[in-house]
NUKEVO-837009 format. One record per residue (C-alpha): residue number from 1; x, y, z. Coordinates in nm, 4 decimals. Example, Ala and Ser with C-alpha at 12.3 -4.5 7.8 and 13.67 -1.06 7.14 Angstrom:
BEGIN
num, X, Y, Z
1, 1.2300, -0.4500, 0.7800
2, 1.3670, -0.1060, 0.7140
//
This chain:
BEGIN
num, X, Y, Z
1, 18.2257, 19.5517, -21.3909
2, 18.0110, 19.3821, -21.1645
3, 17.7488, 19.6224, -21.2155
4, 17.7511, 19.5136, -21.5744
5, 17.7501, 19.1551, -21.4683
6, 17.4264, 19.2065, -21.2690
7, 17.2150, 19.3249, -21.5221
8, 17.3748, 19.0770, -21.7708
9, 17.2666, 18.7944, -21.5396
10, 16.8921, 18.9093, -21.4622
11, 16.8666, 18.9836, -21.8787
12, 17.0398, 18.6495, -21.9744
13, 16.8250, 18.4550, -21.7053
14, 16.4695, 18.6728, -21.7746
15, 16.5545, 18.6078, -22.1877
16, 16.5871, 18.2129, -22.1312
17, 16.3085, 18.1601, -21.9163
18, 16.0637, 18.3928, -22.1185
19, 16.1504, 18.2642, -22.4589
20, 16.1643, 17.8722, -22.3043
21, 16.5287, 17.8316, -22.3872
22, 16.5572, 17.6991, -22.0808
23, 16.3964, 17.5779, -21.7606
24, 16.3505, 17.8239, -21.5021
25, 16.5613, 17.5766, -21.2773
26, 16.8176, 17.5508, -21.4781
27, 16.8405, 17.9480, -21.5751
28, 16.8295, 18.0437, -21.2397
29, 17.1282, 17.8314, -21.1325
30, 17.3350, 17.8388, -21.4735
31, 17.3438, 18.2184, -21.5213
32, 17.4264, 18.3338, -21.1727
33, 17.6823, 18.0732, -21.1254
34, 17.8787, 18.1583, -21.4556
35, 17.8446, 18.5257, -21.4158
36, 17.9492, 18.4836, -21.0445
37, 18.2821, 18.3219, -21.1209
38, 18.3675, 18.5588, -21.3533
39, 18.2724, 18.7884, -21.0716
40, 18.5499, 18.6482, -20.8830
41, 18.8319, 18.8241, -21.0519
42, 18.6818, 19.1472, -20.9581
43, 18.5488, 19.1183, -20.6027
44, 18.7892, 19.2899, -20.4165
45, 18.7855, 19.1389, -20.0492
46, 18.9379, 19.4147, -19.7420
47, 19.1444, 19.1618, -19.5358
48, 18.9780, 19.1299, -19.1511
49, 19.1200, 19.3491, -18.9244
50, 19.3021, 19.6047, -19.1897
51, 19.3055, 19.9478, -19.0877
52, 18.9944, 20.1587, -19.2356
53, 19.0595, 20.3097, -19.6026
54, 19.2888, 20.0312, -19.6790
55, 19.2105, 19.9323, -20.0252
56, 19.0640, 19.5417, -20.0558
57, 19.2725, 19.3235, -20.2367
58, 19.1542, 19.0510, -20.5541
59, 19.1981, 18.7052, -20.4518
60, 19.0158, 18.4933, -20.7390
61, 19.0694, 18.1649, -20.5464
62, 18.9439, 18.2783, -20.1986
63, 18.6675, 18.4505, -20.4104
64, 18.5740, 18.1250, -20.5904
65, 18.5928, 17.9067, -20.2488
66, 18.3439, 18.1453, -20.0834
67, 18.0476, 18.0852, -20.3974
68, 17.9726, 17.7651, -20.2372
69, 17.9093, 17.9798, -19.9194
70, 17.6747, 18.2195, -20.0824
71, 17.5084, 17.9704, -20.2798
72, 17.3818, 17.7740, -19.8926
73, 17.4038, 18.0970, -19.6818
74, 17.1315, 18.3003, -19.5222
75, 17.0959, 18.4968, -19.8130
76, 17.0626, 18.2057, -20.0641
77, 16.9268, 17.8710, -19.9947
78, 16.9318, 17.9479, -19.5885
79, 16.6711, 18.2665, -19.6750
80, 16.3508, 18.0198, -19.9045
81, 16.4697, 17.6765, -19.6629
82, 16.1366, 17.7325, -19.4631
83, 15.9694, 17.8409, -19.7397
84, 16.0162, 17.5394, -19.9473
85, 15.9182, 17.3118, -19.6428
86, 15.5951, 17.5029, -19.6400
87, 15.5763, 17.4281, -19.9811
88, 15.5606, 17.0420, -19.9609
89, 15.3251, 17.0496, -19.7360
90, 15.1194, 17.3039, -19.8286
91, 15.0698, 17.1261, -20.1086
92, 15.0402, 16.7684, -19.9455
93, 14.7629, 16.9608, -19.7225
94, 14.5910, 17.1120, -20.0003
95, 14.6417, 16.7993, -20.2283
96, 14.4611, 16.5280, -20.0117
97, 14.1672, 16.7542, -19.9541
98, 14.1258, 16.7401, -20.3352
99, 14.1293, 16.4002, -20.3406
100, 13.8686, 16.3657, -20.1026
101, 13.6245, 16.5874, -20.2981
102, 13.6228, 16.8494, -20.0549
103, 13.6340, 17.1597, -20.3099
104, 13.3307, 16.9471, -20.5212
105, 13.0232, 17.0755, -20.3469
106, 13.2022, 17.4947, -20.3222
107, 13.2705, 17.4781, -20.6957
108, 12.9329, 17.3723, -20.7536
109, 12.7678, 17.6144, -20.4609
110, 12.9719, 17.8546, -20.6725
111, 12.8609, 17.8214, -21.0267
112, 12.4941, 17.8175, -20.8700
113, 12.5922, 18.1878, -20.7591
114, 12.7909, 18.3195, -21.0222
115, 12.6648, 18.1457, -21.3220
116, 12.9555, 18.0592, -21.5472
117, 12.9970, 18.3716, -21.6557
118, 13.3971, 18.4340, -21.6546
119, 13.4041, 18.8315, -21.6351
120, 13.1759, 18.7646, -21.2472
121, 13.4602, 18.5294, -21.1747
122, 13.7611, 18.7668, -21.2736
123, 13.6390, 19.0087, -21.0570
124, 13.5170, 18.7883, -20.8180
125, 13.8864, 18.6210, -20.8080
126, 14.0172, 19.0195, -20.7834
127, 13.8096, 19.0823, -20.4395
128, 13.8827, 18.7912, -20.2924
129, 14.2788, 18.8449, -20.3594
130, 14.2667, 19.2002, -20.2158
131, 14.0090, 19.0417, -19.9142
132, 14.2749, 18.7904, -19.7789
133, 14.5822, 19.0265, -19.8788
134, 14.4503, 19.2723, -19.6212
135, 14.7031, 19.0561, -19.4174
136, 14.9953, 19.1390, -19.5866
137, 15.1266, 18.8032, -19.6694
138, 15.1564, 18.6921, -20.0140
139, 15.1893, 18.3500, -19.9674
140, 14.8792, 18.3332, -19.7242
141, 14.7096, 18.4614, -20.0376
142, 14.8172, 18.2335, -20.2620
143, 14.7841, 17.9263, -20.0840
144, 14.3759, 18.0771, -19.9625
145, 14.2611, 18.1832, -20.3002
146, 14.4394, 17.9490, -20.5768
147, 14.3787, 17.5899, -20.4538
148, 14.0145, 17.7612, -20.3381
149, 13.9702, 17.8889, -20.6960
150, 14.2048, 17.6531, -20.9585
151, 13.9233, 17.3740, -20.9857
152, 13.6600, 17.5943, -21.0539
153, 13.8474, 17.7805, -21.3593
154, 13.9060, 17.4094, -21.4445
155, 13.5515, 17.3315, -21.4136
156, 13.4988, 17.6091, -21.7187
157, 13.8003, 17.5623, -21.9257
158, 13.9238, 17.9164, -21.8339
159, 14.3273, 17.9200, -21.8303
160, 14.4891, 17.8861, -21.5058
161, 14.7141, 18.1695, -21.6557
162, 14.4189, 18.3880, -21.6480
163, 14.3834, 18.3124, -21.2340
164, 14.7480, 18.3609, -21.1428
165, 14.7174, 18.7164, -21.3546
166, 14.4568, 18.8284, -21.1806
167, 14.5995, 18.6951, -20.7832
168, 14.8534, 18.8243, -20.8701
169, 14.7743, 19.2237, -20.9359
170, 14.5130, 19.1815, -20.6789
171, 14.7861, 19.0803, -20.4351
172, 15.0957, 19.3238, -20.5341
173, 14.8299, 19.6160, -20.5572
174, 14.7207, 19.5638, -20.1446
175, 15.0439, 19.5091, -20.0495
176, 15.1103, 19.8953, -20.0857
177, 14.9416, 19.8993, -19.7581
178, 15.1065, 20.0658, -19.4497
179, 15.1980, 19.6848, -19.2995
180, 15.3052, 19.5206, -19.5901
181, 15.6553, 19.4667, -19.6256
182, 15.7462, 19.7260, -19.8643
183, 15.5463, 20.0334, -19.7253
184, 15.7407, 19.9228, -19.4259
185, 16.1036, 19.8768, -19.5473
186, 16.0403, 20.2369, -19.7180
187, 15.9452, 20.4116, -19.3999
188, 16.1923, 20.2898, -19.2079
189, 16.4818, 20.3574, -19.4303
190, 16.3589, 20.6704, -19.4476
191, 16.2920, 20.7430, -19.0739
192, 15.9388, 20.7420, -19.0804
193, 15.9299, 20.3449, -18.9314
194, 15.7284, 20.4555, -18.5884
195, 15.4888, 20.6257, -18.8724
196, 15.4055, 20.3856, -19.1690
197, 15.0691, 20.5005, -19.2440
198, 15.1489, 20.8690, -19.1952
199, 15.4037, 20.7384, -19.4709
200, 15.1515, 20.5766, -19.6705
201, 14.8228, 20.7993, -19.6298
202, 14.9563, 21.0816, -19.9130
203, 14.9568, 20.7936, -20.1530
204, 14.5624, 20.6221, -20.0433
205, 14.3764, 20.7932, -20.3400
206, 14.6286, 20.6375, -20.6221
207, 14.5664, 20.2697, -20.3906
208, 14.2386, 20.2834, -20.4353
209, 14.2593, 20.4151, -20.8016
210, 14.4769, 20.1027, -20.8973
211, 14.2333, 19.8532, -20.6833
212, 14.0029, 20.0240, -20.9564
213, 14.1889, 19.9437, -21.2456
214, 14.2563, 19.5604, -21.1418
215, 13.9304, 19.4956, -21.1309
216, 13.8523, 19.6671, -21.5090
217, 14.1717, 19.3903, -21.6320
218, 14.0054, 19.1440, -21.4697
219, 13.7016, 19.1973, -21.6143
220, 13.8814, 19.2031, -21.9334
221, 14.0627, 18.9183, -21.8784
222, 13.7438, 18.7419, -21.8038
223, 13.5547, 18.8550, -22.1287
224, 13.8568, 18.7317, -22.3498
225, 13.7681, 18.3625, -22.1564
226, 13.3954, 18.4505, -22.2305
227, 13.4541, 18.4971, -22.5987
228, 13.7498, 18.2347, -22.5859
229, 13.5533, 17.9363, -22.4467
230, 13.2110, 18.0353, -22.6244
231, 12.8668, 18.0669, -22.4490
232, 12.7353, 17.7078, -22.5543
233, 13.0198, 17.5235, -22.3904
234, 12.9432, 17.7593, -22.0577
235, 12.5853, 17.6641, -22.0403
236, 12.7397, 17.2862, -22.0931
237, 12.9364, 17.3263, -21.8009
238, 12.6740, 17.4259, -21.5908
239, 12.4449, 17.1409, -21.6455
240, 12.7577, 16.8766, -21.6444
241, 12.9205, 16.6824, -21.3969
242, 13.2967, 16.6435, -21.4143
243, 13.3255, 16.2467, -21.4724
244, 13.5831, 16.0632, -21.2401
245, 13.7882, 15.7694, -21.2597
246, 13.6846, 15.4801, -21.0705
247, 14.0145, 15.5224, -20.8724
248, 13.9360, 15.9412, -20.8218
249, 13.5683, 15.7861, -20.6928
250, 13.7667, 15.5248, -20.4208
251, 13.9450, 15.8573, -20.3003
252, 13.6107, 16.0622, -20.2104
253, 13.4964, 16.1309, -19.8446
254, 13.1678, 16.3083, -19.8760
255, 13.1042, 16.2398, -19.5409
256, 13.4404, 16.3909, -19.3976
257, 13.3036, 16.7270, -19.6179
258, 13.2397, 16.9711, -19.3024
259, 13.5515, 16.8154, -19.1060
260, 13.7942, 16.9266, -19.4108
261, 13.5819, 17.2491, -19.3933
262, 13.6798, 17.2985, -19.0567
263, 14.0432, 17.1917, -19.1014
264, 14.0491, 17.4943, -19.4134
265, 13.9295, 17.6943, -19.1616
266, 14.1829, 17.6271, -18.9032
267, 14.4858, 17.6169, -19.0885
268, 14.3683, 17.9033, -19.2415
269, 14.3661, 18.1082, -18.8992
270, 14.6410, 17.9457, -18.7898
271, 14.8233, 18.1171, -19.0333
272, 14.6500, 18.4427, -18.9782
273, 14.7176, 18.4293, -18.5840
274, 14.8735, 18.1903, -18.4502
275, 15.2116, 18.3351, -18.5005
276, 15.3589, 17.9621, -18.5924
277, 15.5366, 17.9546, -18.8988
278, 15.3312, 17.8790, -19.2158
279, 15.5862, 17.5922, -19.2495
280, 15.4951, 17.4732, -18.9084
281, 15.1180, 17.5132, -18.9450
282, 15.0625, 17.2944, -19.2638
283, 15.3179, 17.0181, -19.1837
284, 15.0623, 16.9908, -18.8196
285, 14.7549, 17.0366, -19.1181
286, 14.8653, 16.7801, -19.3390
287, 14.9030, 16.5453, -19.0782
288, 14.5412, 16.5837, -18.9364
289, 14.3823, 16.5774, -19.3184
290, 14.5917, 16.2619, -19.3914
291, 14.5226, 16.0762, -19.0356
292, 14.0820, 16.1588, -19.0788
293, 14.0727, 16.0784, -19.4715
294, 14.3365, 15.8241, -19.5207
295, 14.4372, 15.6603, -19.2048
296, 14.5916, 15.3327, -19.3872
297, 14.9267, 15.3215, -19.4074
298, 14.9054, 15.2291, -19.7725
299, 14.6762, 15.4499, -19.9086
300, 14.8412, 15.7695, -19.7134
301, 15.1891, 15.7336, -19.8899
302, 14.9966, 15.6624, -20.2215
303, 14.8637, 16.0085, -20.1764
304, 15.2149, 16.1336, -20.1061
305, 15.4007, 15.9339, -20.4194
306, 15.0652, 16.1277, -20.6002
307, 15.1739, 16.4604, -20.5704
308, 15.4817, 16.4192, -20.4950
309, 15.6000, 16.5288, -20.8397
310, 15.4384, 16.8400, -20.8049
311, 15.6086, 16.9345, -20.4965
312, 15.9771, 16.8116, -20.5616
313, 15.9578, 17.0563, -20.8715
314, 15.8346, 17.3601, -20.6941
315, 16.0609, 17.3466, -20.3636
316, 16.4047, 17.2805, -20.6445
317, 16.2538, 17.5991, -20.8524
318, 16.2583, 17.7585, -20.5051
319, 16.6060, 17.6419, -20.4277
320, 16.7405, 17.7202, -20.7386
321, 16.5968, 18.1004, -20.6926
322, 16.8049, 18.0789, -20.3341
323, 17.1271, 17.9806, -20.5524
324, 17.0283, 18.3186, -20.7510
325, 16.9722, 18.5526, -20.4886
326, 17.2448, 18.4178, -20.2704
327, 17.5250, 18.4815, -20.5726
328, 17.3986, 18.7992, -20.6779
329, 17.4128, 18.9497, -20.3118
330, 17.6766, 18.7472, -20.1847
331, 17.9431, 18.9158, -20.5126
332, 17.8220, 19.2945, -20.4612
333, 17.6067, 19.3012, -20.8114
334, 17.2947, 19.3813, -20.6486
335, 17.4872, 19.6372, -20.4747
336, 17.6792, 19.7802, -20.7397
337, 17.3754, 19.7738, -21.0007
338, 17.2000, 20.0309, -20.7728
339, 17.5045, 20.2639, -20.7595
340, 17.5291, 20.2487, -21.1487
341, 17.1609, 20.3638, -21.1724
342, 17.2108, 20.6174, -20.9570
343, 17.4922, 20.7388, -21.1325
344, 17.3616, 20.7270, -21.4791
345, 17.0570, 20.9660, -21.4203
346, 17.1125, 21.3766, -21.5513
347, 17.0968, 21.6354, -21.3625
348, 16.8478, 21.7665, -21.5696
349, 16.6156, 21.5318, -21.4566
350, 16.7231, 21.5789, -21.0690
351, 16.3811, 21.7516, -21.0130
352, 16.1648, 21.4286, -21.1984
353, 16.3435, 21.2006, -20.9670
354, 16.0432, 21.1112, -20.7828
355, 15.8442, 21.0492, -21.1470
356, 16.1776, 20.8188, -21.2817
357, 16.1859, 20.6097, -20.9614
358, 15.7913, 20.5370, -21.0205
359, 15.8004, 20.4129, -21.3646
360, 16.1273, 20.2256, -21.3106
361, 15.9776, 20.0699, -20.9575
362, 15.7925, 19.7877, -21.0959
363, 16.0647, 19.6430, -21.3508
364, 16.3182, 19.7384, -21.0845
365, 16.1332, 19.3995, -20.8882
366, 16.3109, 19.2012, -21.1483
367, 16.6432, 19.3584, -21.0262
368, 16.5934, 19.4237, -20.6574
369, 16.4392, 19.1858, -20.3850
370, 16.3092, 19.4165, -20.1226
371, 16.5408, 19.4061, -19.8653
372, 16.8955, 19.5452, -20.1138
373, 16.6495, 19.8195, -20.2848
374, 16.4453, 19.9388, -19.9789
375, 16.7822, 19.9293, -19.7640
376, 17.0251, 19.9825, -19.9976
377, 16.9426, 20.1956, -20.3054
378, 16.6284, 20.3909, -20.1513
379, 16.8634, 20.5573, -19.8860
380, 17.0908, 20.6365, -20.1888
381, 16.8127, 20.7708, -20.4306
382, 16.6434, 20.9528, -20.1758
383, 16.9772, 21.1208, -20.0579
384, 17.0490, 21.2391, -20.4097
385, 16.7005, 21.3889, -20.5199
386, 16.7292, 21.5732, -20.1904
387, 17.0366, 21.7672, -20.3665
388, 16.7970, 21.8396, -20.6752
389, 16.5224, 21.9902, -20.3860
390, 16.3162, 21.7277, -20.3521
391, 16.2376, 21.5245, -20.0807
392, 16.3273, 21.1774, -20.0035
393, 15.9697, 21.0795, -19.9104
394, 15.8552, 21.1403, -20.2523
395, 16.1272, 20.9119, -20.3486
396, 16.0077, 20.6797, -20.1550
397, 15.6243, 20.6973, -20.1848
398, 15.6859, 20.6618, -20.5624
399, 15.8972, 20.3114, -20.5170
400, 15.5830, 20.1660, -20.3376
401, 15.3828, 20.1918, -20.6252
402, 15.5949, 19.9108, -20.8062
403, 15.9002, 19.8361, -20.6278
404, 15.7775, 19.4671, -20.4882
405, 15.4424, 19.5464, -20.4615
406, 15.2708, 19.5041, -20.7888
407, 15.5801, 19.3680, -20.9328
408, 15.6739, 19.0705, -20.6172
409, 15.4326, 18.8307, -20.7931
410, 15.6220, 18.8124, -21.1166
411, 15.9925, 18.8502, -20.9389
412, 16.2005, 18.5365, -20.9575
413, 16.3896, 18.7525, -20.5847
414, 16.0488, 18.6384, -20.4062
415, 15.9335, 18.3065, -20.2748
416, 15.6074, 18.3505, -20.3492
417, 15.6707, 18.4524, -20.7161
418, 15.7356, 18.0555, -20.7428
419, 15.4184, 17.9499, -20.5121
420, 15.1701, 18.1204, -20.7098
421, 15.2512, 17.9659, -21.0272
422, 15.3409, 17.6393, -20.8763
423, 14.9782, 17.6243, -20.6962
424, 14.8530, 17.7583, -21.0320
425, 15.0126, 17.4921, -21.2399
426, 15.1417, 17.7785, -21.4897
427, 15.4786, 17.8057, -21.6542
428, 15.6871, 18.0708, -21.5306
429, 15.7844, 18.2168, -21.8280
430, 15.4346, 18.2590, -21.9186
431, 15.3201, 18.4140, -21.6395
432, 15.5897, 18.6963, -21.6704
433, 15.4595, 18.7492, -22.0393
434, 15.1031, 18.7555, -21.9010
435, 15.1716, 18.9119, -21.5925
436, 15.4336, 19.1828, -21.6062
437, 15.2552, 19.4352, -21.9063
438, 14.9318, 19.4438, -21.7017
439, 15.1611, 19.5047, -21.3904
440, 15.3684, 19.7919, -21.5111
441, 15.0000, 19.9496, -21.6229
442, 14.8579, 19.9477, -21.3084
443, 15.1829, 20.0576, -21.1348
444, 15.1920, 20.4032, -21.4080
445, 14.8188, 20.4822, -21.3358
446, 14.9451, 20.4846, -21.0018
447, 15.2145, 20.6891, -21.0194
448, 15.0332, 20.9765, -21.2600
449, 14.7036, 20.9440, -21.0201
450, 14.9821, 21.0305, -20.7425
451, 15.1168, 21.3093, -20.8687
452, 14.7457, 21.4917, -20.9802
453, 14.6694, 21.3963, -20.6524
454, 14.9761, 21.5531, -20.4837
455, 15.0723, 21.1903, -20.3606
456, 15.4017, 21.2718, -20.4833
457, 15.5290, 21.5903, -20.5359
458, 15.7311, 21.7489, -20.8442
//
């Protein structure tokens, strides 16, 4: 039962939020909150202390006291607390440099280079992505190349949905690589940990392959812009100034331009190297950007009331996603929705395994955050395609073509699902529709370049 109750919650929530019958805040803390009390009368708690085999016991009112628990805990609100800090200020940081017509002078050093033709852009936007990605860190990505890129797509009329589309693939496609957090849950659950790229090296060719095919759909993306926005309203745009408010012309400082340069630069490394948390590094940032362009009192916490909007809806969309997470693992669903797809597979198809996990791995993102599917049902896949013959590195070489890679940017189980489009300025909904078809394609030429490639055996 609460198997069924996990996939009824991610379908009920995913259906509301996609088809705007409701607010992805309010989906993600209605659904799991009515499915989870209902999930009370079947959570069967061992009492501490009972001998081992001794059957747990249903207890709806302890079960219902202890939602409130999983709702704050480490796995709900406790696990995106940081996050959403670095979110305020992030966008505080990022925020007050716009104001002070720092990004100007690079969109226009930009458009010199590129033209304003949208297809150079889309796969300009794609390299970049996969540049900064080689970190590993999604939301070091998004908060490099979105504020960097969003006034320039502006600047042409292209749709900011286009830009988070295109981050996004870019992004979940590099973070197949050996240090990223997937390659490296996989590994280790499968006891190669001490050997991640020995893990990851069958599996290169299809990488590379898929880097390949992001750039060709973002080339495509940016033609449908091209043909969207026409060519006579690009070659306007090019010879065209943005006009400003009076108020927007008060807030420039043209002569702070290479200081906020260097303070990009900086917090940019800082979160590269340092080793401070990004939460740390742009609440230190924003303070230093504020203090040089806005040093009066007054005018600082204007800035703040400014975007403040902005930021109190992203960090309670990230909040809310902690409430989802936290219920889902805290009741056994998660848990219990691996062991039913384990258990619902033929035998017949025991030999495929490897092939089933692949295509499933990317919509599986919308199930799974990284941690239960890498920890929990890899170990358990892997174990049974080993009865069928085949080998549990297959299994898991397979889930790292999707599994959180190419699908974390669209996953309401990942914090930086909910920075990308709140830096983007996108609905989330829409970005799923956008998003998750182009995914799922470059997660299947993945898999089949794999297997001709002998990346995965079968």
């Amino acid at each position: 039962m609460l198997a069924a109750l996990g996939f009824i919650t991610v379908v009920v929530m995913l259906v509301l939020i996609m088809t705007k019958k409701a607010s992805p805040l309010v989906a993600l803390i209605v659904v799991p909150v009515v499915t989870g009390i209902i999930a009370c009368f079947f959570m069967a708690v061992v009492p501490e202390g009972a001998p081992e085999g001794t059957a747990g016991v249903v207890d709806f009112v302890a079960n219902f006291k202890s939602l409130g628990g999983m709702i704050t805990g480490s796995k709900g609100i406790g696990s995106v607390a940081a996050t959403g800090v670095m979110f305020i200020f992030s966008i505080l940081f990022f925020g007050i440099l716009t104001d002070a017509g720092t990004f100007r002078p690079i969109i226009k050093g930009i458009l010199n280079l590129v033209g304003t033709d949208p297809v150079k852009i889309g796969i300009g936007t794609a390299i970049l992505a996969a540049i900064v990605h080689l970190d590993g860190s999604g939301a070091v990505t998004f908060l490099i190349c979105v504020p960097a890129l969003l006034p320039l797509y502006d600047a042409l009329g292209m749709r900011r949905t286009t830009l988070a589309t295109i981050v996004a693939l870019s992004a979940g496609t590099m973070n197949i690589l050996p240090w990223g957090g997937p390659t490296i849950r996989a590994a280790t659950a499968l006891g190669m940990g001490d050997n991640a790229v020995a893990f990851f090296m069958p599996v290169l060719p299809a990488v590379l392959v898929g880097l390949v095919c992001v750039l060709v759909i973002a080339a495509f993306l940016g033609a449908g812009e091209k043909k969207r926005i026409g060519a006579v309203a690009l070659q306007a745009v090019g010879h065209t100034e943005q006009e400003l408010t009076d108020e927007q012309k008060e807030l420039l400082r043209p002569h702070l331009f290479w200081v906020n340069i260097i303070l990009i630069i900086a917090a940019i490394a800082s979160l590269l190297f340092s080793g401070f948390a990004p939460a740390v590094v742009f609440m230190v940032f924003y303070v230093l950007a504020t203090v040089i362009n806005y040093p009066s009192v007054k005018v600082s916490k204007a800035r703040v009331d400014a975007h403040a909007k902005e930021a109190l809806m992203m960090c309670s969309v990230l909040f809310a996603a902690g409430c989802f997470t936290g219920i889902m693992q805290g009741t056994g669903m998660i848990t219990e929705m691996s062991n039913a797809l384990v258990a619902i597979i033929p035998n017949s198809l025991g030999k495929f395994f490897p092939v089933i996990v692949g295509i499933i791995g990317m919509p599986a993102s919308l199930l799974f955050d990284p941690d239960s599917f890498y920890y929990g049902v890899l170990p358990v896949l892997a174990e049974t395609a080993e009865g069928f013959g085949v080998t549990g590195l297959d299994v898991g070489r397979a889930a790292i073509l999707g599994q959180m890679t190419v699908g974390f940017p669209v996953s309401p189980l990942t914090a930086s699902t909910f920075l990308l489009v709140g830096l983007s300025g996108v609905d989330f909904g829409e970005h799923q529709k956008k998003t998750i078809p182009l995914a799922w394609l470059v997660s299947l030429v993945m898999v089949v370049v794999a297997i001709i490639t002998r990346g995965i055996a079968i």
